[in-house]
Steps between C-alpha positions, in 0.01 A plus 500: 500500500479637179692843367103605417377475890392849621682587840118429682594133464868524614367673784305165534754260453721690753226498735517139500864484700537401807641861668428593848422871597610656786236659771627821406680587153811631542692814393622472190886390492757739397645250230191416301448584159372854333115464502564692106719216397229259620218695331687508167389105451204440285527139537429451166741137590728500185756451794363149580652376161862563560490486908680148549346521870181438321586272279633266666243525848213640325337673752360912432688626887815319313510727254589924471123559431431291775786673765422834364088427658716407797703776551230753454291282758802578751562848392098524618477302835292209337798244536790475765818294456404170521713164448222442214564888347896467515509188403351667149777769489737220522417334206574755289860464305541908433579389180313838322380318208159642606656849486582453119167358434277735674281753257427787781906515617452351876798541660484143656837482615463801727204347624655188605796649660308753713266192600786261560634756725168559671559113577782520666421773726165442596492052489683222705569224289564093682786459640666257215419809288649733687790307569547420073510851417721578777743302356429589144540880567790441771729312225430538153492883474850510600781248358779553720252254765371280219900425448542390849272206381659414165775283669299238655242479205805498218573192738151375451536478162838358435453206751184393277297573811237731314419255245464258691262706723284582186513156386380391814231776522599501875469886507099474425464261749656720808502836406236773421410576116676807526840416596475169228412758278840744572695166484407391159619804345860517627695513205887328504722736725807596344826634631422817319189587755690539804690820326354793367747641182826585592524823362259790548580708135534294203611722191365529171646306200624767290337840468301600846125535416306451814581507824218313644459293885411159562238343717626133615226359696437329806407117320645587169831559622486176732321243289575676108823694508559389179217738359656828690896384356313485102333810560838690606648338229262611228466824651873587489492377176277716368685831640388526827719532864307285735505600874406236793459659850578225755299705702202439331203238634186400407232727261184434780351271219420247747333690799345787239283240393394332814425829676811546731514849463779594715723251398427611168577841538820412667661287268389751212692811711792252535515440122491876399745567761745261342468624165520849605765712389598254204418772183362187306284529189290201564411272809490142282305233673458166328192322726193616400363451878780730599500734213064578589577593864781707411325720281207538751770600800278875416193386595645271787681785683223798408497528890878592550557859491846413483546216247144606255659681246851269509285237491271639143870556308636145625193341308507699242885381486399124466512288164424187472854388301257369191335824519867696524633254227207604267511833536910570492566229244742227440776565404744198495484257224258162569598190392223191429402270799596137416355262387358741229201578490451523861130523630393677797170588684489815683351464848293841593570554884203656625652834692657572104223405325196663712726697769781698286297436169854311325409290235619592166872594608603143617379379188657740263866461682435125519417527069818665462663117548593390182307168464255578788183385444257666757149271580262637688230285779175448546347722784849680494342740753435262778699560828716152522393466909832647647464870575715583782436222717177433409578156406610469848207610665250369289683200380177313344395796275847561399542148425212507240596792341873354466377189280288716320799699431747278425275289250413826290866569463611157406218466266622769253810204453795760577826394576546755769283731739570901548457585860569839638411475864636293781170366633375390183809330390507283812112430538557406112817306559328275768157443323718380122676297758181324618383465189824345365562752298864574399488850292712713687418869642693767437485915537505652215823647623670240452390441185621819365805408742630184310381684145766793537793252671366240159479202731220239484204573717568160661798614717241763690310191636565364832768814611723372234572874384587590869855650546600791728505814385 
């Protein structure tokens, strides 16, 4: 379907789905979408361009045009909750880059939320579904029980066992797409994930500037605690005191965007509560995943008399540490990257680009390198396929999208890729992998990280940089 078909013939073409209708329509669900924000769509389809739903299945109820006919069909009684309808929802990454590209301002992401929650109160999904994001929402939201498996998989990797398995392609063979698909992008478990930093307060190098908190991550500080030790590290060496509740747990990323909207709400309460009290200037976050949901905790806890207001300041209190770094300026000397001149491509997560509208502050901090040479890729706006766990759930998607990704990146010929979110680094990681690509990933971080200690980049691959602190 062209962006020039009137909305007479995507009425037709949605007419053509298979959906069954009830014998009676049912009362509209509590969770489903403001009929205003569904009105507000033209569907003029300059979303279809950018959606990588579309792209890569092609088909108009795969796209937000498409979804948006849907959810107004819902929102009137002409469609119920079928496998056929869900299945549509599904397919959809939340990436946003149809919010940035939209002329008449549809507030997309509100749409899919409030629909993705109407899915899970009001449809049963299969049994292997159920029991996937079961597990999914039961572990990764909250390290402390991811740890418990870290022993026995560090083991899987240092007996050879895991490449062996992949070798093999045993996995594919046994076990359901999904699970091969959370497999492949375990990352090499280091000592440094079964601890979280030892101290809570790190102190400013010289003169006190800031005093800002920091968000650690469920995944991140598992699987990339190398990225949250750089970013203390350049923080306190730019003037700030860095605080670390151990009390904190996971931002809601995760179940925010796959319509669990208690657990949501939960884990947002329990990360204002542990930053409560702290007088801090700045809550720093450096996922971009993370960093979205956190500045939306006003609009996920509207509801709570008691937390609504808390909850508005918090995000308000939220920088991305790019965005912070921009905005307070460096102010320790940088030293060139070596080898000299060092070039980089800048990887635009989708939740900065489209969700927290970040894109010209990672690039000026990154510029501030001496010797950097920033390169930009093709179709820099396309979501890479991870997205939560997106690449979990819809593993054959995601898996398109991550070559797509991958090859734009290496194609610019940089010696190194700027990543500054956790998901993207390891769907990234595992698709340059794949492709037998070597050029390393790193956040730009640590970048700035080995730039104000004048160290080669080289030593932040693999965890070399890793010491206590």
């Amino acid at each position: 379907m062209t962006t020039s078909e009137s909305p007479r013939s995507l009425q037709v073409t949605a007419a053509t789905v298979d959906w069954t209708e009830p014998p009676e329509l049912p009362a509209k669900p509590s969770a489903s979408p403001e009929q205003s924000l569904i009105d507000s769509c033209v569907h003029c389809g300059f979303c279809l361009s950018t959606c990588p739903s579309y792209r890569v299945i092609g088909k108009e109820t795969d796209s937000p045009r498409g979804r948006v006919y849907l959810m107004n069909g819902l929102n009137q009684g002409d469609f119920t909750l079928t496998d056929a309808a869900v299945g549509h929802f599904d397919t959809c990454l939340g990436c946003l880059a149809c919010v940035s590209t939209c002329p008449s301002g549809v507030e997309y992401d509100q749409l899919i939320t409030s629909t993705r929650a109407q899915i899970e109160q009001n449809y049963q999904r299969s049994l292997p579904q159920r029991l996937l994001r079961k597990m999914l929402f039961s572990l990764l939201p909250y390290p402390q029980r991811l740890r418990r498996l870290l022993g026995p998989l560090q083991l899987y990797q240092k007996l050879g066992l895991q490449t062996m398995v992949r070798q093999s392609g045993l996995l594919a063979r046994v076990l359901p797409k999904s699970l091969v698909a959370m497999e492949s992008l375990l990352p090499p478990i280091e000592s440094q994930a079964f601890v979280d930093p030892a101290s809570e307060i790190f102190p400013a190098q010289g003169k006190r500037r800031y005093r800002v908190g920091l968000i650690l991550g469920c995944i991140q500080r598992l699987f990339l605690s190398e990225v949250n030790q750089a970013t203390i590290r350049v923080l306190t060496a730019n003037g700030c005191e860095v605080v670390i509740p151990k009390s904190q747990g996971c931002c809601a990323a995760l179940p925010h965007h796959q319509g669990q909207v208690d657990q949501a709400q939960d884990l947002a309460r329990q990360m204002m509560d542990s930053f409560a009290d702290q007088d801090l200037d700045a809550v720093i976050v450096n996922a971009s995943g993370c960093g979205h949901t956190l500045k939306e905790y006003g609009h996920i806890l509207q509801d709570d008399p008691s937390y609504r207001d808390r909850a508005q300041t918090f995000a308000h209190q939220v920088k991305d540490v790019q965005e912070f770094l921009d905005e307070v300026g460096l102010t320790t000397p940088l030293a060139p990257l070596q080898p000299e001149p060092l070039a980089v491509v800048y990887q635009d997560a989708c939740h900065m680009l489209h969700g927290q509208k970040i894109q010209a502050q990672p690039r000026r901090l990154l510029q501030q390198i001496p010797g950097l040479e920033l390169r930009e890729p093709r179709d820099a706006f396309l979501c890479c396929g991870s997205v939560g766990v997106y690449n979990i759930l819809q593993p054959d998607i995601a898996e398109e999208l991550g070559q797509q990704k991958v090859q734009n990146l290496t194609q610019t010929g940089a010696t190194l890729i700027a990543s500054a979110n956790v998901g993207c680094t390891m769907q990234i990681r595992k698709h340059l992998e794949e492709q037998d690509h070597t050029t390393p990933v790193l956040h730009p971080m640590q970048l700035l990280d080995c730039s104000i200690r004048g160290v080669s980049w080289s030593t932040a691959v693999g965890n070399a940089q890793d010491r206590p602190l």
